[in-house]
C-alpha positions as CSV (number, residue, x, y, z in Angstrom):
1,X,-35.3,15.5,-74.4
2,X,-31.5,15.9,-74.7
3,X,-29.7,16.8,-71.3
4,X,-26.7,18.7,-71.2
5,X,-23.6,17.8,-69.1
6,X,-20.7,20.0,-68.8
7,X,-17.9,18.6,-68.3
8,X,-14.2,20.0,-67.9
9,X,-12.3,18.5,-70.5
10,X,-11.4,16.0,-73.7
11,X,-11.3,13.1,-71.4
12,X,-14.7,13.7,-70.4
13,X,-16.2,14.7,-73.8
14,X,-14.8,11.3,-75.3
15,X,-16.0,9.1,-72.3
16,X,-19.7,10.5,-72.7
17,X,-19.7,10.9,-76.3
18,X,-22.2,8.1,-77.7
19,X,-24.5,7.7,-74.1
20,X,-28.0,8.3,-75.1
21,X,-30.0,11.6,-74.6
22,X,-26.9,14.1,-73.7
23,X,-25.6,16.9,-74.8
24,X,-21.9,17.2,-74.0
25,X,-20.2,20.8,-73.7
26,X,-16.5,20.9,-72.2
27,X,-16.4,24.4,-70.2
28,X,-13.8,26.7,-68.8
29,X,-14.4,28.3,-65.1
30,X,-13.3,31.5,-66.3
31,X,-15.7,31.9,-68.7
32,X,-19.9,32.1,-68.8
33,X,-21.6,28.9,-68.0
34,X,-24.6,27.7,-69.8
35,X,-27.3,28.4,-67.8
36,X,-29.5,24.9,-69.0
37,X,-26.7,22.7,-68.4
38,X,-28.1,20.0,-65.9
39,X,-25.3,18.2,-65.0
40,X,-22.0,19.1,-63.8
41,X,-18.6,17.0,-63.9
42,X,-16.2,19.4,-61.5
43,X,-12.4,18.7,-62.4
44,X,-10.5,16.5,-60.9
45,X,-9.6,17.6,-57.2
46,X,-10.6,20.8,-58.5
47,X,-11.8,23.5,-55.5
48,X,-14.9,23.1,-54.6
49,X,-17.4,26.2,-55.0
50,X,-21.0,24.7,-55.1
51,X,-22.6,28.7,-54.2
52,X,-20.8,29.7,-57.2
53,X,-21.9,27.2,-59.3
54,X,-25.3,26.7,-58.6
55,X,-25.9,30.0,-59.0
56,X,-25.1,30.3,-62.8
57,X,-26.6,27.1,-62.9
58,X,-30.3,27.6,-62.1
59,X,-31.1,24.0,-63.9
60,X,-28.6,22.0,-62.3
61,X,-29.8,18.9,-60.9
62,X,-26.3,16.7,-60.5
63,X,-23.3,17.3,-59.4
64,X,-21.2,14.3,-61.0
65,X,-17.5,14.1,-59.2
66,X,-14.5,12.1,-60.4
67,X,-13.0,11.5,-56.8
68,X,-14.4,9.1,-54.1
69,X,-14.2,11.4,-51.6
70,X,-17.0,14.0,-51.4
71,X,-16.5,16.0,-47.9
72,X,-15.8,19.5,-49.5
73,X,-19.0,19.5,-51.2
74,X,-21.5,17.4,-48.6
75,X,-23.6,20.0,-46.7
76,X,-23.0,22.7,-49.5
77,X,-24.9,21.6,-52.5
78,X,-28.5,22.6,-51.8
79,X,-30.7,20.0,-51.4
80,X,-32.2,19.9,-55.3
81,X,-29.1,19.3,-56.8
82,X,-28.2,15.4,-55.8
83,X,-23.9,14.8,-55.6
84,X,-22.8,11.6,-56.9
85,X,-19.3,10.0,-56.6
86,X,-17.0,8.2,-58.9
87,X,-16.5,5.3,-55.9
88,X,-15.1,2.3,-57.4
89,X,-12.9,4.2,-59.8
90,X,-9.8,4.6,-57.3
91,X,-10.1,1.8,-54.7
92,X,-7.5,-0.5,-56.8
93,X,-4.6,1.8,-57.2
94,X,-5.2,3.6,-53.6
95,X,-4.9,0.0,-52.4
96,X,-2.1,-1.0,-54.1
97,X,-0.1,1.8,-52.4
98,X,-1.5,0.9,-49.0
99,X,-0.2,-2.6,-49.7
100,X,3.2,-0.9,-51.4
101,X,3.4,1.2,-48.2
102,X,3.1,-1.5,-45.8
103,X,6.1,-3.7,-48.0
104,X,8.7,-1.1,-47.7
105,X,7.8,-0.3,-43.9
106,X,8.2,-4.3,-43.1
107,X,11.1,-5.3,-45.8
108,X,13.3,-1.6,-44.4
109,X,12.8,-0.4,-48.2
110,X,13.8,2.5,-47.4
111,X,16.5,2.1,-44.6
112,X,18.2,-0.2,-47.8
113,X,18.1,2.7,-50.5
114,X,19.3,4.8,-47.6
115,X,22.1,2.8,-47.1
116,X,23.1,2.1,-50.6
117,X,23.4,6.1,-51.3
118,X,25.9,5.9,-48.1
119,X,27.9,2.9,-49.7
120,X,26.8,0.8,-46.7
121,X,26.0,-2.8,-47.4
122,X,23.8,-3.7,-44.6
123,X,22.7,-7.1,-44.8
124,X,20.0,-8.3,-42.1
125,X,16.9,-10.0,-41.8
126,X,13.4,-8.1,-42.0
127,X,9.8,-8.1,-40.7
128,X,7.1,-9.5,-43.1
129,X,3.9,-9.4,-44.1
130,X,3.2,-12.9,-44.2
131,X,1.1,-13.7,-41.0
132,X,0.8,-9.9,-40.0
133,X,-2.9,-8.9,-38.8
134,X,-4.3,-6.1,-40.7
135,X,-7.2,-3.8,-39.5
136,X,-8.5,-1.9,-42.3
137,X,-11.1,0.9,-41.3
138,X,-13.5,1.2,-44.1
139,X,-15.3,-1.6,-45.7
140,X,-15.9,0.0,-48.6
141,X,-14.1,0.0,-52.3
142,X,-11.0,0.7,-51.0
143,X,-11.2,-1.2,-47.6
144,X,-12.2,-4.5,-49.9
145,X,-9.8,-4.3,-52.8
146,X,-7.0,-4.2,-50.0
147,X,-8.5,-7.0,-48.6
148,X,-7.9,-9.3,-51.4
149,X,-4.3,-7.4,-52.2
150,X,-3.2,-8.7,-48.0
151,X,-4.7,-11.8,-48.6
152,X,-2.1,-12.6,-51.9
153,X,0.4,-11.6,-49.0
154,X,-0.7,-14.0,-46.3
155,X,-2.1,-11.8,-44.3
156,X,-5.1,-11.2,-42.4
157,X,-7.4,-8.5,-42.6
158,X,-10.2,-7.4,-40.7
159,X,-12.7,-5.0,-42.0
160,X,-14.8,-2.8,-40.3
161,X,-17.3,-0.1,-41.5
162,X,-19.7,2.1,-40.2
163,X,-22.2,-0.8,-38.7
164,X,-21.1,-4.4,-37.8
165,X,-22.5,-6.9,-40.4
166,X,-21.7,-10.4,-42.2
167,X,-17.8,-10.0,-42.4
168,X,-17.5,-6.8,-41.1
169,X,-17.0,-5.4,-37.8
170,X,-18.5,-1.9,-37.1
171,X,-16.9,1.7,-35.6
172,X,-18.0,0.7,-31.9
173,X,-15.6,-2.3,-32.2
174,X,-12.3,-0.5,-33.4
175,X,-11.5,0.0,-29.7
176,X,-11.5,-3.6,-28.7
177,X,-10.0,-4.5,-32.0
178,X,-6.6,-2.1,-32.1
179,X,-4.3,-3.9,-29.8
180,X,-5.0,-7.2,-31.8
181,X,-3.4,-6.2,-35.0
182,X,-0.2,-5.1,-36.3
183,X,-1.2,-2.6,-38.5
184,X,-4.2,-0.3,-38.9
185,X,-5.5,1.5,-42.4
186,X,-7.4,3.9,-42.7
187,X,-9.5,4.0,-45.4
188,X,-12.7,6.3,-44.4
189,X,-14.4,9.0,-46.0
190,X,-13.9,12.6,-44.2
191,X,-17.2,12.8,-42.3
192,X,-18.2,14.3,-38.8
193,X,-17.7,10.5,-37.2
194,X,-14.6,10.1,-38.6
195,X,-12.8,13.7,-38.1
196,X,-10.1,12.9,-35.9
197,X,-11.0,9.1,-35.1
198,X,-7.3,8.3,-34.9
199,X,-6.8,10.4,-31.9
200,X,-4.5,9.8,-28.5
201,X,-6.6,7.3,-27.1
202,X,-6.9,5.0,-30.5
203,X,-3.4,5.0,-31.2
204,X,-2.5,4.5,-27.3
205,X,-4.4,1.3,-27.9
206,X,-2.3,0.0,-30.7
207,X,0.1,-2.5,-30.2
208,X,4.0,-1.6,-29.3
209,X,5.2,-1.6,-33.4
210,X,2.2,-1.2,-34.8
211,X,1.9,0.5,-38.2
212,X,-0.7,3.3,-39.0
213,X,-1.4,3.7,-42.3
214,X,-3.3,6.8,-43.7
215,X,-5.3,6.4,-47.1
216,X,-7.9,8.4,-46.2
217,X,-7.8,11.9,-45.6
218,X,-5.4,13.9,-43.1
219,X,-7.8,15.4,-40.5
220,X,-8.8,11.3,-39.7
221,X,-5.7,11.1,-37.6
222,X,-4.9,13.6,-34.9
223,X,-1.6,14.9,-36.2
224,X,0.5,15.9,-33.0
225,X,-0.9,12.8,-31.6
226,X,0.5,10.4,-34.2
227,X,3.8,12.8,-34.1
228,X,4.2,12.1,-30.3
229,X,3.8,8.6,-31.0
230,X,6.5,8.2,-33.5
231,X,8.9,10.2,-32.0
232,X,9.0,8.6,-29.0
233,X,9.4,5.1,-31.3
234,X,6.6,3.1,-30.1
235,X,4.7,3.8,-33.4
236,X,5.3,3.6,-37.3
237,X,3.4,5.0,-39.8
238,X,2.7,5.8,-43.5
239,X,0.5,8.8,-44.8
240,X,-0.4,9.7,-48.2
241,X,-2.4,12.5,-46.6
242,X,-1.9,15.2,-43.8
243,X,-3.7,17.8,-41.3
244,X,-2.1,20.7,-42.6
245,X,-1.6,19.2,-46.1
246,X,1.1,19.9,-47.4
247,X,2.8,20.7,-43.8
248,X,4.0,24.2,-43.9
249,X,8.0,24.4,-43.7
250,X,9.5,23.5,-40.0
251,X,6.9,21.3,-39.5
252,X,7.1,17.8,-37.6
253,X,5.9,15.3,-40.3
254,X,8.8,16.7,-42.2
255,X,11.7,15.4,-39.9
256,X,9.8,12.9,-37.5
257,X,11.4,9.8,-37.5
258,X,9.6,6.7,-38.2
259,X,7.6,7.9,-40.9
260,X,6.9,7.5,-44.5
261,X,5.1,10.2,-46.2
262,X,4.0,10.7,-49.8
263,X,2.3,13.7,-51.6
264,X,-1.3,12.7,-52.1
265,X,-0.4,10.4,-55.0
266,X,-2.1,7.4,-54.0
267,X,-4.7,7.6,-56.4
268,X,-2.5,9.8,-58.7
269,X,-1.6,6.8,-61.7
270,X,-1.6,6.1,-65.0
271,X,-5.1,5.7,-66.2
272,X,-7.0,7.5,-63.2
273,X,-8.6,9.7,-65.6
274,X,-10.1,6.8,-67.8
275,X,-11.4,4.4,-64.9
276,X,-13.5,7.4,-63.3
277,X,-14.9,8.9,-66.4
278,X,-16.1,5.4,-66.8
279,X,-17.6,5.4,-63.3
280,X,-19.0,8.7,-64.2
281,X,-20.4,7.9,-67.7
282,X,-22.2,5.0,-65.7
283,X,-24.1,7.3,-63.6
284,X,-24.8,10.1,-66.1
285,X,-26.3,6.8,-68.4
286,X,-28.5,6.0,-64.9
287,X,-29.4,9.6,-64.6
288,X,-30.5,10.6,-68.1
289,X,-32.5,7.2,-68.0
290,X,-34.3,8.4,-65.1
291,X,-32.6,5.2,-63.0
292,X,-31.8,5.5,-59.4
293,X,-27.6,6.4,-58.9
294,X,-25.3,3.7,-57.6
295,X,-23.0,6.4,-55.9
296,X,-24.8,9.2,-54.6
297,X,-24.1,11.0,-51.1
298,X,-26.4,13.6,-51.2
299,X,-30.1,14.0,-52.6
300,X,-32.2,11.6,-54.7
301,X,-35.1,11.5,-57.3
């Protein structure tokens, strides 16, 4: 029996073509979908409409994404249709930019390019990251391939994850375990125990200097909290995402002072496309061989 997957473009036709029993068809939103298809591959951060979809898709039994992250369709595919991830696909380069983020906030990166557009030669010494203790919040992909990234640095990382187990601390620890370290990463999916987890009271627990780091996604940290904190100086941080994202004009997070902010782009690198298409051509293989998924978040066989 030959299953058909829809997916939303070359990259996608090319990474299935040649896995056993499917039926690849590349589709356009504005037009008609076929009503058979059984398996969906949504575009890359492309808006999620699950009602929609489903119901021109009466046969549709997965829901195959290309991000990691999951929490605009969680709780809005119905409860046949399972919803599978592309986790391992963007833990490497979102870490590389934690670890990137982290360089230019201890070395004054920035302060130095600032500097040399102003003609100023401002020699001086600089924080490291060599002996700087790490918390990274989310043992997952992400929170492991940064692991290995801080420990090339000489630093020292602690993981923690939803429950405490060999090597890994869980959530009921982070409160006893912010003060220790002089940086924190977030690196958590977007679920109802992590909304706002980086609230007043967890970053009033971090240590005078500390660095927040935000890899995750912007409504983790509570935004006029972190705001209050860096203004007043006691706090850095670095985002790659916001609550609003992007800020609206006039907005805080665009003139706050110790703050580096990019535009979502942690993931955004060369390649992307190719290393989740081969996550997802993985678990299309699993599902058209009637395996259990490695990444699924929602539903099962």
């Amino acid at each position: 029996m030959t299953i058909t997957v829809l997916v939303p473009d070359e990259a996608g036709e090319t990474a299935l073509t040649g896995v056993n029993g499917l039926d690849v068809v590349r589709y356009d939103t504005a037009g008609a979908l076929p009503g058979h298809a059984e398996v969906l591959v949504p575009g890359f951060l492309a808006p999620a409409d699950p009602e929609s979809l489903v119901a021109a898709l009466p046969n549709l039994r997965l829901i195959q994404l290309l991000t990691a992250g999951a929490e605009n369709w969680i709780g809005r595919v119905p409860a046949h249709v399972m919803l599978s991830v592309a986790r391992g696909a963007h833990g490497g380069s979102t870490a590389e930019w934690a670890l990137a983020t982290l360089l230019a906030v201890y070395r004054d990166l920035i302060p130095f390019e600032r500097e040399r557009v102003a003609g100023t030669w401002g020699r001086r010494p600089t924080e490291t990251l060599i002996d700087k203790k790490v918390l990274v919040i989310g043992a997952g992909d992400l929170g492991t391939q940064l692991k290995r990234r801080l420990s090339a640095c000489d630093a020292t990382t602690t993981l923690v994850g939803t429950r405490a187990r060999d090597g890994v601390h869980g959530f009921d620890e982070v409160p006893d375990l912010l003060g220790a370290h002089d940086a924190v990463v977030m690196m958590v999916p977007l679920t109802p125990a992590t909304e706002g987890m980086a609230d007043a009271a967890f970053l009033s627990r971090m240590r005078d200097g500390a660095v927040l780091v935000n890899a995750a996604r912007g409504k983790v940290v509570d935004t006029g909290a972190l705001v209050a904190e860096l203004a007043s100086g006691r706090l850095r941080a670095a985002l790659d995402v916001t609550e609003p994202e992007p800020p609206p004009a006039g907005h805080p997070l665009w003139t706050v002072p110790n703050l580096l902010l990019t535009p979502h782009v942690a993931a955004s690198v060369e390649g992307y496309e190719r290393r989740a298409y081969a996550v997802v051509a993985q678990e299309i293989a699993r599902y058209a061989a009637g395996e259990r998924l490695h990444n699924l978040v929602q539903g099962d066989y």
